[in-house]
N, C-alpha and C positions, 0 to 999 in steps of 0.2 A: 361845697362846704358840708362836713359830715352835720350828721343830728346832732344836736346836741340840747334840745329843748326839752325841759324834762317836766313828766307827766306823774301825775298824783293820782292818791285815791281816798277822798276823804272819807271816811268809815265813821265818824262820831253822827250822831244826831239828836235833833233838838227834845228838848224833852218837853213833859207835858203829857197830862193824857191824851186833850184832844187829841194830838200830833202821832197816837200809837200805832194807827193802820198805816197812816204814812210814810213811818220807820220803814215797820217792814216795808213796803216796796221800794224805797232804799234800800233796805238790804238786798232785796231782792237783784234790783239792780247794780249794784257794787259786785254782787258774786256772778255775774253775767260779764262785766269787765273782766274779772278776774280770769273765767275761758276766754276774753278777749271775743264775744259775744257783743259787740258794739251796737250795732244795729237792734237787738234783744235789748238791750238796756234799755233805750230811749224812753219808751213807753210806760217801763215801770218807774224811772227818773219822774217823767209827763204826770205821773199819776200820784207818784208822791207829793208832787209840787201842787197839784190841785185837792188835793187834801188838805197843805198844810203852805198855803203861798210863801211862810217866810223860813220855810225847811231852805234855809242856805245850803249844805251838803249835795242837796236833790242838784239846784242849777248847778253846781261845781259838776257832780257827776253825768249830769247830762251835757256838759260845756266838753268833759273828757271827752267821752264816748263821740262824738259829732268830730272833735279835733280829730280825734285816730279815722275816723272815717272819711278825714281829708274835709270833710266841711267847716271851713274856716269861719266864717261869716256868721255862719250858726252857733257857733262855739263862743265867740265873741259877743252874740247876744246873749248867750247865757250866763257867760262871765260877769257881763255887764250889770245883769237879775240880781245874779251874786252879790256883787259891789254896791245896790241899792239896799239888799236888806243888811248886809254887814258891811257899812262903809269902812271901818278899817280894817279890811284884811288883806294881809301883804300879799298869801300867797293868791286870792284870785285877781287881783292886780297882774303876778308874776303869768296865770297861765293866760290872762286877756292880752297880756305882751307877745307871752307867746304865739297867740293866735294871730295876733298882728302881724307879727315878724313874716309867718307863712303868707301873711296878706298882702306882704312887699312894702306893708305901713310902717317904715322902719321911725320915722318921725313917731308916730302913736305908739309906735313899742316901746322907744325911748323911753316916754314919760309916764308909761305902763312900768317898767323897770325902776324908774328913778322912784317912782310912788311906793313902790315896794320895799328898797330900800330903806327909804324915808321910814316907815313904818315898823321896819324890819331890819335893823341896821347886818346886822350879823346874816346875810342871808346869801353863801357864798354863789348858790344857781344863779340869782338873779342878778348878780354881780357878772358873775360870766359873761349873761345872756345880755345884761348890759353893755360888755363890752366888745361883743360881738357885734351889736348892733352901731355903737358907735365908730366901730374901725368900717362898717358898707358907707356912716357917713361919714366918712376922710377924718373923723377926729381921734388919728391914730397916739395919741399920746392919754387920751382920754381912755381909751381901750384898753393902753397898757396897765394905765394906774386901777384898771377894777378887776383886768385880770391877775394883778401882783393882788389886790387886796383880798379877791376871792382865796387864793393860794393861801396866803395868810392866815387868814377866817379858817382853811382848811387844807393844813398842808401834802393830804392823801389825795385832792381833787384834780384828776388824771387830767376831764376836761380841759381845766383850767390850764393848765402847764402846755396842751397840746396846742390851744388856742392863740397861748401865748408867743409860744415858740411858730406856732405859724405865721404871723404877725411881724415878729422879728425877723423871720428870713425873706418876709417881704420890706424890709429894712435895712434888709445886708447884714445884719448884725450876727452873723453866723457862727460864731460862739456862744450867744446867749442861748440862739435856736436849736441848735444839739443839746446842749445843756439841759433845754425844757426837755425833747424830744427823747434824750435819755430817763428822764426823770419818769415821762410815763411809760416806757418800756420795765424801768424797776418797777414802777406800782400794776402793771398787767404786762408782764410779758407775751401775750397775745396780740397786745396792739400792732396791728401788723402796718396800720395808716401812720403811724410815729416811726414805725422803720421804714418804711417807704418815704417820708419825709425829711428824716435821718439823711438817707442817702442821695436827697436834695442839695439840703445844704455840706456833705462830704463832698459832691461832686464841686457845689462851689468853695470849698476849700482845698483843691485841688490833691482829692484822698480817692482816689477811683479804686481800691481795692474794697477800703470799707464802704462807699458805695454800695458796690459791686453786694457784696456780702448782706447789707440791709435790703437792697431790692430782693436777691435769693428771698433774703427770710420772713419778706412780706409777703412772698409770692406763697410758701412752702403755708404759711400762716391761711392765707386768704387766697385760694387758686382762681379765683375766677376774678383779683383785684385787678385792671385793664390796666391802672395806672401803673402802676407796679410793672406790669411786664413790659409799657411803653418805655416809660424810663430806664429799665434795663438794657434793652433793644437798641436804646441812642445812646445808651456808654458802650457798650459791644461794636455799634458804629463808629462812634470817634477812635479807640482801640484798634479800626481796622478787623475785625472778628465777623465778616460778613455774614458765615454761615450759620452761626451763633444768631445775630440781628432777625436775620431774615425768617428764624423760624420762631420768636419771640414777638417778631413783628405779627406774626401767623397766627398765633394765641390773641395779641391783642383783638385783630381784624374779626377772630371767634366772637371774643367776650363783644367789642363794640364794632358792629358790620358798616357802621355811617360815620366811621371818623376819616374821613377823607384824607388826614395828617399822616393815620397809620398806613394806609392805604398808597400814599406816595411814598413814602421811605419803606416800606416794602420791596416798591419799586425800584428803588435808589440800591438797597441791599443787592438785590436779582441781578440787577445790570452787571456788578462786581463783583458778584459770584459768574457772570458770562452767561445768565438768563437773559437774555432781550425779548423773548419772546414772552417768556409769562409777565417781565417786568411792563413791557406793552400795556398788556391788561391789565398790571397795577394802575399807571397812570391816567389808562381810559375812564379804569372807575373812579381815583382819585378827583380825575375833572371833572364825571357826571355828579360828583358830591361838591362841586364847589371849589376845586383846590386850584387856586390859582400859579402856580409854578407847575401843574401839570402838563401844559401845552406844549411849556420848552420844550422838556423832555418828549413829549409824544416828538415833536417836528425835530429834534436831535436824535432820536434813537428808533424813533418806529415808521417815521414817512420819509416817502422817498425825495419830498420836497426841496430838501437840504442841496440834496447832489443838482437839482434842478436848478436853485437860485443861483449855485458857483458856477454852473455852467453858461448861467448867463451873464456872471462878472465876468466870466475867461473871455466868453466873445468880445465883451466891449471893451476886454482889456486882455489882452493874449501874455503880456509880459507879467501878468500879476503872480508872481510867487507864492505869497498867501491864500489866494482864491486857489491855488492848485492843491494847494497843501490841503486846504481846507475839506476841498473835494474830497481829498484820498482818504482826510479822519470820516466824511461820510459813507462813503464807500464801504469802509470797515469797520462802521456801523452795520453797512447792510449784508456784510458778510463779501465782497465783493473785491477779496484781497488782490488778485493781479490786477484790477482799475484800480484799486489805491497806490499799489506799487507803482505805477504808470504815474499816475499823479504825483507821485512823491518824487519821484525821479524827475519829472518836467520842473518842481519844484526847484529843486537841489540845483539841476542844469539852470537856472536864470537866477537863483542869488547860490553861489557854490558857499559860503557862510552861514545857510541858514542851517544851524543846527536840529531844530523841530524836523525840519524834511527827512534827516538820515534818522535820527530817530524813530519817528514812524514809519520809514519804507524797514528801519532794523525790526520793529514789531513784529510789521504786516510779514515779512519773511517768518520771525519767530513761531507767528502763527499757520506758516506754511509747514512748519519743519527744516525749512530751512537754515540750518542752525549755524554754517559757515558763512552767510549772506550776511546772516541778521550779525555776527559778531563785525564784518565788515564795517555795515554800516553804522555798528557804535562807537564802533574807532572813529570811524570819520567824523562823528557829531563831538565825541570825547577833541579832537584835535582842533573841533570850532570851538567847543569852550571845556580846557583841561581844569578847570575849577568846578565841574557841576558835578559835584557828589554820586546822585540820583545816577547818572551814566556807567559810572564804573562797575555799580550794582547791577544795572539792568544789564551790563557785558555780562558779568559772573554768573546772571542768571542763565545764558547762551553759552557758554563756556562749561555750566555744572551740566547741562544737557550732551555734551560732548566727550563727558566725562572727564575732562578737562580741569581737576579741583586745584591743583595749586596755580593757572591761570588764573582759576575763578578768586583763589585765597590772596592772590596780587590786587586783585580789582578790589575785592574787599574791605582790603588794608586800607585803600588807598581812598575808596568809599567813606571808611571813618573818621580815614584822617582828616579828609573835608569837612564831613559833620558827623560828630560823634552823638547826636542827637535821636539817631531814626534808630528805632530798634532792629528793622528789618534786615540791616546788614551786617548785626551780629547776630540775629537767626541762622542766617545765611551762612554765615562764615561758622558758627558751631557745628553746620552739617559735615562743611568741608573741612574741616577738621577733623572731625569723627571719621571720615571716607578716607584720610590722611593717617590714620589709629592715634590720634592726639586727641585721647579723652579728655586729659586736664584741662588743656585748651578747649574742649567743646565745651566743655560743663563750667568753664568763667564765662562763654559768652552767651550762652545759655543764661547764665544767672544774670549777666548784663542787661539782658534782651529782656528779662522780666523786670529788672528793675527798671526800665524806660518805658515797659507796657506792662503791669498789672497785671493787664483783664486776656494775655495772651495764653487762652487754650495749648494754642500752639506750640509755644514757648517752655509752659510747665509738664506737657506730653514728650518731648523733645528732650526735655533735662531728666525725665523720668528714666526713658529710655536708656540716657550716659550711666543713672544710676546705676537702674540695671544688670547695666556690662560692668559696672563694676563690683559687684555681688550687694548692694546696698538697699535690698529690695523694700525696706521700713522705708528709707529713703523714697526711692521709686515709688512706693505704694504713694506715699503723701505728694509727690506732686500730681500723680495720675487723678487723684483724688481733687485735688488745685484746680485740674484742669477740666473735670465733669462740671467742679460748680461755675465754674466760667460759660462753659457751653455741655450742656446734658445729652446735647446729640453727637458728641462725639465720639462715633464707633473705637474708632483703635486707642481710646484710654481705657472704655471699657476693658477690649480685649488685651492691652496692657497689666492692666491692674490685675486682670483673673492670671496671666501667667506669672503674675508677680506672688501673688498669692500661693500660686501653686508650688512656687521655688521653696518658700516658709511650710510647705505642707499641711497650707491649709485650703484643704480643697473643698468644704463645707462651702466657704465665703468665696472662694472664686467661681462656684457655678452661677450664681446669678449674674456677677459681672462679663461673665460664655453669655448666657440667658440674653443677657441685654445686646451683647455686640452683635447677636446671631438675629436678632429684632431688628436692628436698622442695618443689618446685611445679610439676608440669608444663604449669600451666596459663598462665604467664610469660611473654605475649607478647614483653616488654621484655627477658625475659630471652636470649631465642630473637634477638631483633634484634640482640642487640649481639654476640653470640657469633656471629654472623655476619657481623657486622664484624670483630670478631676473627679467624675462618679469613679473612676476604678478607686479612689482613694476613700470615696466614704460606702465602699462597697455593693455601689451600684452595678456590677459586671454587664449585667443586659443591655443598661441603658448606654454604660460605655461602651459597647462594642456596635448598637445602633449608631452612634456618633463618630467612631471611628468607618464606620460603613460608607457612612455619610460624606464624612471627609476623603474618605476615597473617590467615590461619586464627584467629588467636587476638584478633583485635583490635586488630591496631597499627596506629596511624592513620599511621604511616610509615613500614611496612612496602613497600607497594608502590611509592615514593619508589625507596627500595634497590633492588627488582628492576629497574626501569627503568634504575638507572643503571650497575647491577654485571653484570646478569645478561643482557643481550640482544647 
């Protein structure tokens, strides 16, 4: 729950002569708050109060000063001073609530708040603070009505509107709760916990772009906001956007090193990017934190246990088709592709139907290289069941390696026509189209494939690309641009965008997007060539012709092209 308890600074004091030296150390201590000087204050609060016992301001500001210093209990007893010499004052009521609140005395806060009220009808903080309190005690209808009334009372009151709408989307009510959520974005557009919670309830309104969009701008807002980058991280997951997750998970595990949640879905990302081994040590830590789903994972992907247990189902059951199968997904967990091939093959031979076996012996090949094997055995699993979608894709996928694209554009077709749901296989089928010179076709399925995935990096790199070729570089630039805020670490949109750039002749704005590609690859020859064509455009010669240098060093076959005609 953010702060939202709010702190005073009473300045009036009581008059009277006697009570003159007493002021001032009140003032004294009030401008000691003011440096936030907490600890300094106390004494001269102590010292007014013994001058003048019914100096009410003194206990308020020594109630302050104790609060901020986290001393609850002390603050409370001050408050309390307070309320003896001036029983009806709303607001030290409102701050003894407060101090309660921190005290976990949400019962004593209550009726700290509700006294306030009473006193102070119109008193929209304590309204708030009231309803905060009543929504820890389940009387969430009670909550609502004081956080509308507070609203009311003050219709600029960010708190209130954020409280409320937090409220509501633990209610499901997720049109009220944008609604609040927007409302304090117009009154601070800094609030970066209202975009971040925005993009809460867009996820539960099935809006993963605008999501997508509010996490960004909570993060850009607030960089070291953990939540912010977690919930990003698990819509880049659902999306399918591993590499994207995994280094947002990475930020997370920064900012919070004992969230053991972060720490397994890190894990989960790594494995799907075809890390097992750092994923390993995700999960290891995950479970030394507590995380209970960690174990599967360690005895499914990091111990050799798995292959152990099917071994001992095979012996006391030699005909078990599953326990073989099974073995071989271990196996190729553990890197150990000709035993899983073995396995998958023992498999397939004792039920010739099971589709999984040729499946995964097509994989395990796939992952050999095997690339005439693996198409083999997707046929064969395609001819145990010709309705499984998923199949004809993973042929196309063995097929585009072979170069093989209107093979692959058949399987495709035929992929969709099963289920026109999965984005992946008009990704897929955009490429081999484009490798086919059927732009217009790449660039509908392109656009398809984002509209069934949003958050696909992938997807708005890929259409950039079609643009591209087709001289529509404003085009181009905006999806490459799409695609950096989906995932920021991905090199070739940088290095897209800067050649896009460079066609417009504005080489100003494409060296940083060279800058950035050449950061998470230094090894870029292409990236280095053209950022040198770039400084040759805003008159950097030197530094172009070091970059051209460079990209020679690195392999570009047109690199020494450039030196010759730029640099002599």
């Amino acid at each position: 729950m953010k702060k939202v308890l709010v702190l005073f600074l009473v300045l009036t004091a009581v008059s009277g002569i006697q009570a003159q030296t007493s002021d001032e150390c009140l003032k004294k201590g009030n401008s000691k708050v003011l440096e936030m000087d907490y600890k300094g204050a106390i004494p001269d609060y102590s010292r007014a109060i013994l001058l003048n016992p019914k100096n009410q301001p003194a206990y308020l500001g020594r109630g302050m000063a104790k609060y901020n210093l986290k001393d609850f209990k002390g603050a409370t007893a001050d408050y309390s001073l307070a309320i003896q010499v001036v029983p009806n004052s709303a607001e030290a009521y409102f701050a003894r609530g407060n101090a309660k609140f921190q005290l976990v005395d949400f019962k004593g806060a209550l009726v700290d708040f509700s006294k306030a009220v009473e006193l102070k009808p119109a008193y929209p903080e304590a309204l708030d603070n009231r309803g905060l309190t009543r929504q820890l005690l389940k009387d969430n209808q009670g909550a609502l009505n004081d956080f509308t009334k507070a609203i009311t009372l003050n219709p600029s009151f960010a708190d209130a509107y954020f409280n409320r709408g937090t409220l509501l989307l633990l209610l499901a009510d997720y049109q009220g709760a944008s609604e609040d959520f927007t409302k304090v974005i117009s009154l601070n557009a800094a609030a970066a916990g209202a975009y971040n919670s925005r993009g809460v309830v867009e996820e539960k309104m099935k809006l993963p772009v605008d999501a997508l969009a509010d996490y960004t701008k909570a993060i850009q807002l607030t960089p070291d906001f953990a939540d912010a980058w977690f919930n990003r991280a698990h819509l880049k997951m659902d999306f399918q956007d591993y590499t994207g997750a995994r280094a947002d998970y990475s930020r997370t595990i920064k900012l919070n090193p004992k969230s053991a949640l972060s720490w397994y879905n890190r894990g989960l990302a790594r494995i799907s990017c075809g890390q097992r081994d750092s994923a390993c040590m995700d999960f290891n830590k995950a479970k030394e934190l507590g995380d209970k789903s960690a174990p599967a994972q360690l005895n499914k992907y990091c111990n050799g246990n798995a292959i152990l247990d099917f071994s001992k189902q095979i012996k006391l059951n030699p005909k078990d088709a599953k326990a073989y199968n099974n073995r071989g997904l271990a196996r190729a967990d553990q890197g150990e592709l000709q035993g899983a091939i073995t396995d998958f093959s023992k498999a397939s031979e004792l039920d010739p139907a099971f589709t999984e076996a040729y499946l995964n012996r097509g994989t395990a090949r796939f992952r050999m290289s095997d690339m005439h094997g693996a198409v083999t055995d997707y046929s064969k699993a395609i001819e145990q069941s010709p309705k499984e979608a998923k199949l004809y894709y993973t042929r196309a996928l063995a097929k585009d390696e072979l170069k093989d694209y209107e093979g692959a554009l058949a399987d495709e077709n035929k992929s969709i026509e099963l289920d026109s749901s999965r984005f992946e296989p008009f990704l897929k089928r955009g490429a081999d189209r484009l490798a086919l010179n059927d732009a217009e076709g790449a660039l509908k399925d392109y656009t398809k494939a984002i509209t069934l995935n949003p958050v696909s990096a992938m997807g708005y790199n890929k259409r950039g690309l079609v643009l591209y070729q087709m001289h529509d570089y404003k085009g181009a630039i905006a999806d490459y641009t799409k695609a950096l805020e989906v995932n920021g670490m991905l090199e070739a949109a940088y290095y897209n965008r800067g050649t896009a750039k460079i066609k417009l002749l504005d080489g100003e704005h494409a060296i940083p997007d060279l800058d950035q590609a050449i950061v998470l690859n230094p090894k870029d020859a292409k990236a280095y060539e053209h950022r040198g064509i770039a400084k040759m455009m805003t008159g950097e010669k030197a530094a172009g012709c070091a970059d051209f240098a460079r990209a020679k060093e690195l392999g570009s076959p047109d690199a020494a092209d450039l030196i010759q005609k730029n640099c002599y």
